[in-house]
N, C-alpha and C positions, 0 to 999 in steps of 0.2 A: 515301471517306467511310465505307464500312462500318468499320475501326477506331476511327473516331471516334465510334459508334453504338450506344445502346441499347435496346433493346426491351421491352414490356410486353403484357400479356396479361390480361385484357380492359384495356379503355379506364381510363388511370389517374385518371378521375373517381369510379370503383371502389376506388380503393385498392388497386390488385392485388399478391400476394404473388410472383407469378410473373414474373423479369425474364432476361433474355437478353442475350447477346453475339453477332454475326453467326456466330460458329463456333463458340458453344457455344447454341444457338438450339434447344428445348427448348419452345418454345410452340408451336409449330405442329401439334403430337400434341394438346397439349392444347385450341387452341380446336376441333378438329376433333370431338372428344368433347366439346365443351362446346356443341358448336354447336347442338342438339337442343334445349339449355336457356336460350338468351341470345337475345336480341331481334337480327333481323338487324343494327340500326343500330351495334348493338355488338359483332359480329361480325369484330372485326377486331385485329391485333396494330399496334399503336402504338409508331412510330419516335423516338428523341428523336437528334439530332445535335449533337452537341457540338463546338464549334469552329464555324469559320463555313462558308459554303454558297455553293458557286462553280457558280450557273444554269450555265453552258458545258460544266463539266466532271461535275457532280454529279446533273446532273435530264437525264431521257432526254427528256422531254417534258412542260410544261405540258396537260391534262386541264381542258374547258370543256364547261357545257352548253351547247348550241345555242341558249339562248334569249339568250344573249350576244351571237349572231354579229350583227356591225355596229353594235356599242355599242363604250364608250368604251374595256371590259373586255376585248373584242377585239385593241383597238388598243394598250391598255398590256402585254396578253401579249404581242401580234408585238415589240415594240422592248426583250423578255427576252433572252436567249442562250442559249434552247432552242428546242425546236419546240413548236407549239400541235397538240394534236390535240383531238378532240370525239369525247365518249362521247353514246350514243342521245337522251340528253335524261331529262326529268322537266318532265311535267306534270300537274296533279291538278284533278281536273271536280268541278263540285257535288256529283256524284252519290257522291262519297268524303267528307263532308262529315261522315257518321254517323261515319263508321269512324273519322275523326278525333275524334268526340268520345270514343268508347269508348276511342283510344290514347293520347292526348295532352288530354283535356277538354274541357268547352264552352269556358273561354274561348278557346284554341284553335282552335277549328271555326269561331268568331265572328269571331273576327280573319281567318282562312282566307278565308270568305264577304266578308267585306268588301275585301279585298285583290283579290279576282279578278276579271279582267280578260277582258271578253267570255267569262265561263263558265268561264276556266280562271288556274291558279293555275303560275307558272314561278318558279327560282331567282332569276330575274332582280329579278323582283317581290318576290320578300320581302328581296332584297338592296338593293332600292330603297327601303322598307318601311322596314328598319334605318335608313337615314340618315335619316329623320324626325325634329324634338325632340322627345326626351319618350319615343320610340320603347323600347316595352316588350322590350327585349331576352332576354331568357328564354322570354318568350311567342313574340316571331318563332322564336325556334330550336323550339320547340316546332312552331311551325307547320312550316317548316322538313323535319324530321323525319314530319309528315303529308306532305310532298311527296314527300321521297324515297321513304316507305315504298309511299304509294298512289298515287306517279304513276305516266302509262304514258308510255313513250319517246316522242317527238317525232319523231324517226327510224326507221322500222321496221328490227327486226337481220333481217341478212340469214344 
């Protein structure tokens, strides 16, 4: 897959100038010096694949949060042709509710609050969230991005 593959640096909702080839890859110098000045969410060098994408042979392992386990999203990863693994989780409590407004808005923090689920807010949830009519998509992702930034793992790392 790597010849098939290109890369960018930062997130190309940025418009980034800076693009790569797996063996001539030249970003990784750069977001590491840029990392001081970019927002962790966009911290990252982004793959494009061209051509198609064979689950069995291409992907090491699908990556879930735990607040999936024993939902539907579970069940349509195991019957992929990779493995399911599970990263610590993300969950975000009332008590991150400010920090979401100061990073992503009040309307954000409003939707956040409202969305949560005995006091705490999961991927799971706002991915429920989306499939709503009418569902303010910008806004969920907003919200979203309060969750990854201010949750804390669901799993303690060991």
């Amino acid at each position: 897959m790597l010849p098939r593959a290109t890369f960018c640096y930062p997130d190309s909702y940025f418009e980034p100038a800076d693009f790569g080839v797996a063996d001539r890859l030249g970003l990784i110098s750069l977001a590491e010096r840029e990392r001081p000045k970019i927002d962790t969410l966009d911290s990252y060098i982004e793959a494009h694949v061209h051509g198609p994408l064979d689950l069995a042979v291409d992907v090491e392992a699908i990556v879930l949060d735990p607040s999936y386990r024993e939902t539907e999203i579970e069940t349509a990863a195991a019957a992929l042709k990779c493995p399911v693994e599970w990263h610590s989780g993300f969950r975000m409590t009332q008590r991150s509710l400010q920090e979401c407004v100061d990073y992503r808005g009040t309307k954000a923090a409003r939707l956040a609050e409202l969305l949560l689920e005995n006091g705490v807010l999961t991927p799971r949830l706002v991915g429920l969230a989306r499939q709503a009519s009418g569902a303010d998509q910008k806004l969920l992702k907003r919200v979203w991005h309060c969750v990854a930034k201010f949750g804390s793992p669901l799993i303690p790392q060991v």
